[in-house]
N, C-alpha and C positions, 0 to 999 in steps of 0.2 A: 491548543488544537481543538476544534468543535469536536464534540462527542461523536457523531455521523461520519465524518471522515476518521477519527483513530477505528472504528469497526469497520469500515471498510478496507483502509488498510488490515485489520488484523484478515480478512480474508486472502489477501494478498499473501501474507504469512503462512495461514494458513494452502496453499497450494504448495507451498515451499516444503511444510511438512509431508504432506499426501506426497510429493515425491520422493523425500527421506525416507520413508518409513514403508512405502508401499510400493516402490520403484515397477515391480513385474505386473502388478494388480492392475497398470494405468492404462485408460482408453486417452492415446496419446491425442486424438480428434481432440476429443470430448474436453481433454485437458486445454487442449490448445483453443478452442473455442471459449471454455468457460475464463479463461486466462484474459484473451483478448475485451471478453464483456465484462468482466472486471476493471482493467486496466483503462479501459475507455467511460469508466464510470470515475474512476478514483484519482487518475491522474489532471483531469482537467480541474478539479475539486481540490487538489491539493498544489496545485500551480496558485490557484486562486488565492488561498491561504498563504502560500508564500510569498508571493509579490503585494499581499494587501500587510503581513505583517510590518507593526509601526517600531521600527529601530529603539525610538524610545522607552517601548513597555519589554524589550527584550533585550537581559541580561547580557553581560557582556563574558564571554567564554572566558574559561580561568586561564593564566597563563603559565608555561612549561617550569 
């Protein structure tokens, strides 16, 4: 995974935490907006990444 997109998911993450941990502190707008410009940054970036990843250079999942 490109360096650029695992930090922007970790922001991702991180929102998940700021609601764990800060649930009453949260300007729910605020949250919801910044959520949205995130996710509108990250998800098209990481569609990209997964539909361009080449079956051959990835590992085949271990089995049960």
């Amino acid at each position: 995974m490109p360096r650029d997109l695992a930090e922007d998911i970790t922001k991702l993450a991180g929102l998940g935490n700021i609601l764990v941990h800060r649930y009453l502190e949260i300007d729910l707008e605020k949250l919801h907006k910044t959520a949205q410009e995130i996710a509108k940054e990250v998800v098209p970036k990481f569609l990209h990444w997964i539909k361009n990843i080449d079956p051959q250079e990835t590992p085949p999942l271990p089995s049960k």
